[in-house]
C-alpha positions in Angstrom: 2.8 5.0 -9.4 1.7 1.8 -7.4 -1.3 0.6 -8.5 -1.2 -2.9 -8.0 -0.9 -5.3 -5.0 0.6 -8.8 -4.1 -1.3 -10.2 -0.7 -1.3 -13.7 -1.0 0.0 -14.2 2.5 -1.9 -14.9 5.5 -1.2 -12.2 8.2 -1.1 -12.0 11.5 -3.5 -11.4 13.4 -5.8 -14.1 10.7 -7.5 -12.3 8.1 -11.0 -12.6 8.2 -13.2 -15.4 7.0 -13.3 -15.3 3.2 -10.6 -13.9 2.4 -8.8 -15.1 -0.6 -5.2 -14.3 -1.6 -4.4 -11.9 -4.3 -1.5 -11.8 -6.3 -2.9 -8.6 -8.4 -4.9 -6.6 -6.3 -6.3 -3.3 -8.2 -7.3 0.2 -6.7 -11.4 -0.7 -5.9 -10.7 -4.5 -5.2 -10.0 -5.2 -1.4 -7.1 -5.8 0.9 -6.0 -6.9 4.0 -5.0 -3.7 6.6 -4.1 -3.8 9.8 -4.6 -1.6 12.7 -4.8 -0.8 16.1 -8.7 -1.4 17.6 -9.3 -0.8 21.4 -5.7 -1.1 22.3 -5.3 -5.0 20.1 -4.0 -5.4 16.6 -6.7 -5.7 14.3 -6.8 -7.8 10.4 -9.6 -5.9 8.3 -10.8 -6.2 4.4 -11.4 -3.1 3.1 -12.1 -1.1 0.0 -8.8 0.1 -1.7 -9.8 3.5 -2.4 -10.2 6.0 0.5 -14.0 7.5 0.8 -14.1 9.7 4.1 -17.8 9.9 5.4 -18.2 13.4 4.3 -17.3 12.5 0.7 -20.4 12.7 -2.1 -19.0 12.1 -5.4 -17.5 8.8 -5.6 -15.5 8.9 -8.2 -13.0 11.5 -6.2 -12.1 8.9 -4.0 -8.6 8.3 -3.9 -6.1 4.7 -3.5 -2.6 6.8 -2.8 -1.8 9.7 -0.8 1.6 11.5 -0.7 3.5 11.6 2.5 4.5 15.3 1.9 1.1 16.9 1.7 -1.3 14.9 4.1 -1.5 17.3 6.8 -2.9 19.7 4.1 -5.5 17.5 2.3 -8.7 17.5 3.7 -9.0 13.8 2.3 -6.4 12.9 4.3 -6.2 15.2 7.6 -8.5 13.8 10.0 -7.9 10.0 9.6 -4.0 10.8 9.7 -4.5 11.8 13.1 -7.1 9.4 14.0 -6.9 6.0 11.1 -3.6 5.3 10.6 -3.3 1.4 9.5 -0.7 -1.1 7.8 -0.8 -2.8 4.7 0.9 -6.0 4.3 2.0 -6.6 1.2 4.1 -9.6 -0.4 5.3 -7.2 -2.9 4.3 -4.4 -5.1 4.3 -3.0 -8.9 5.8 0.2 -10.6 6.0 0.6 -14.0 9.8 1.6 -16.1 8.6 3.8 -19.3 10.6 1.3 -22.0 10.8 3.7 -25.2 6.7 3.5 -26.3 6.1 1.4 -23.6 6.2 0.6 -19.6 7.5 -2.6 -18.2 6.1 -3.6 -15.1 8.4 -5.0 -12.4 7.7 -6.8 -9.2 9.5 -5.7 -6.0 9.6 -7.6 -2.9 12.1 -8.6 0.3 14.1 -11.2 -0.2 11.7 -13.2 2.8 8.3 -11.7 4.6 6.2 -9.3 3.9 6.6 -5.4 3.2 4.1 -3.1 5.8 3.2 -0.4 3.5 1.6 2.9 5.4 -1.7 3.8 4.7 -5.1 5.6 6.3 -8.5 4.3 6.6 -11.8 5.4 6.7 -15.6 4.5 7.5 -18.5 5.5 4.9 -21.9 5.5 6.6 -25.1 5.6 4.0 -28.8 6.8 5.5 -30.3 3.4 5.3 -27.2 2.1 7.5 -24.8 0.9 5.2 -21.3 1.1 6.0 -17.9 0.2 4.7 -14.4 0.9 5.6 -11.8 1.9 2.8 -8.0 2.6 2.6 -5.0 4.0 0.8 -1.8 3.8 0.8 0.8 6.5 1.3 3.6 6.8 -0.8 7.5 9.1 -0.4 9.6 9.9 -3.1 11.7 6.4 -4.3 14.7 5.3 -3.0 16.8 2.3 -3.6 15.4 0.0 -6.3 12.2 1.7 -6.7 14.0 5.1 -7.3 15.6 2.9 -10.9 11.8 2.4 -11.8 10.3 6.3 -11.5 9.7 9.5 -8.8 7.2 7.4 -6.0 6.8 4.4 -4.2 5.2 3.1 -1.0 6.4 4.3 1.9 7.6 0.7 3.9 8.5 1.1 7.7 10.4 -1.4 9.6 9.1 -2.9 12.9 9.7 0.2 14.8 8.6 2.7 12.6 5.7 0.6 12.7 4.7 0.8 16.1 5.5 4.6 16.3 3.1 5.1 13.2 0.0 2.9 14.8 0.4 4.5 18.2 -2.3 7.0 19.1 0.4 8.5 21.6 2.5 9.9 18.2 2.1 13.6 17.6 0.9 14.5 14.2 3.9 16.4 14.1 6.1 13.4 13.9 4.0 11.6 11.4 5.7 13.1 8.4 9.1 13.0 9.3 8.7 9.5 10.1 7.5 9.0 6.6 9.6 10.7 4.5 12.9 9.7 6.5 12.3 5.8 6.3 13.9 3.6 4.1 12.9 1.1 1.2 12.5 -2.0 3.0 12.4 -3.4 -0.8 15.4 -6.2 -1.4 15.0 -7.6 -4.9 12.8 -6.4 -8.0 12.4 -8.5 -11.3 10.3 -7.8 -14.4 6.8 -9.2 -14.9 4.6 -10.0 -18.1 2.8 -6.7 -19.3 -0.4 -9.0 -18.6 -0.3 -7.3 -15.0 -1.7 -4.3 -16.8 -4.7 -6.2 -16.8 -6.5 -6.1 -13.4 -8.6 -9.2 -14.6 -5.1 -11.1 -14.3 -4.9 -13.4 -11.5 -2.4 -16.0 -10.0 0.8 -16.8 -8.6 2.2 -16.4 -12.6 1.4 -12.7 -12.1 4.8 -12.6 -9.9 6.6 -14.5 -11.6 10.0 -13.5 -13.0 10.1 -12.0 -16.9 13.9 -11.2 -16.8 17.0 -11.3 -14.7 16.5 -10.5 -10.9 17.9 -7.4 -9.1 18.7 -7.1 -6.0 19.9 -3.6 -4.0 23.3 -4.3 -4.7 23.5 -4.6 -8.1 22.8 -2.2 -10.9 19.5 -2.7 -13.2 
């Protein structure tokens, strides 16, 4: 399972003022999305952990959502028609079980940024309080990610992209266009098991434990 981020990156459109790069972003931290608002491309920081206005209990709130079952999941139905964002990522965690333990390894392009898929949402309180939240979406692994476990983040290329932000695209589309796109992921390398720790912070949290893989080579 993802559960951490890399966005150190400035996007474009600009991200918003105050943002500060993260290099291991945590479900409940924020994160950069990007979607479509009134027809122009829109940078937002949101909560990474989807709340839907209808939800009460907190705690249910969820930071991943699988591609196969989001038509079905009232958590996810209504903004997959309606929310549909980006995530721009500079890379992304998964975990290998090691014996006892999990190494985590980094995975990335070899240049640019990954666009993960993911849903948002807006949570309105009585008093008037609002915030919008996210998750990402994730497909059964392929390629590199497939050497580390079952899932990974579902990447689409630039135009996968636009067909997934389009409000034209028929919902049923949406999961075909999921499922059937590739890893966009190039290279992967181990990290320090200090990731673990969502308090960790800084470029070092990238930075290469072991020997570098790329696509074409084995692990």
């Amino acid at each position: 399972m993802t559960g951490r981020l890399a966005q150190f990156t400035p996007t474009q459109p600009a991200p918003p003022p105050g943002w500060k790069p993260g290099w291991n972003i945590a479900p409940g931290k924020r994160l950069l999305i990007l979607r479509k608002t009134a027809g122009s491309m829109e940078c937002a920081e949101v909560l990474w952990n989807l709340t839907p206005d209808w939800l009460r209990d907190l705690s249910r709130a969820s930071f991943s959502a699988n591609a196969e079952h989001l038509a079905e999941r009232p958590m996810f139905r209504q903004a997959l028609t309606e929310r549909r964002c980006l995530i721009p990522v500079d890379g992304y965690y998964l975990w290998r079980q090691q014996g006892q333990r999990k190494q985590p390894w980094y995975l990335r392009r070899r240049s640019g940024m990954l666009a993960v898929a993911g849903l948002w949402e807006r949570y309105r309180l009585e008093d008037g309080t609002e915030w919008d939240s996210c998750a990402l979406i994730t497909a059964p692994a392929k390629g590199l990610a497939a050497r580390l476990g079952s899932r990974m983040p579902v990447t689409l290329n630039s135009g996968e992209q636009a067909v997934w932000l389009a409000s034209a695209t028929a919902d049923m589309a949406l999961q075909p266009l999921l499922l059937n796109a590739a890893s966009r992921v190039e290279m992967m390398h181990p990290v320090a098991t200090s990731i673990g720790n969502p308090n960790a912070a800084g470029a070092q949290c990238c930075a290469p434990a072991g020997q570098i893989v790329l696509a074409s080579e084995p692990a």
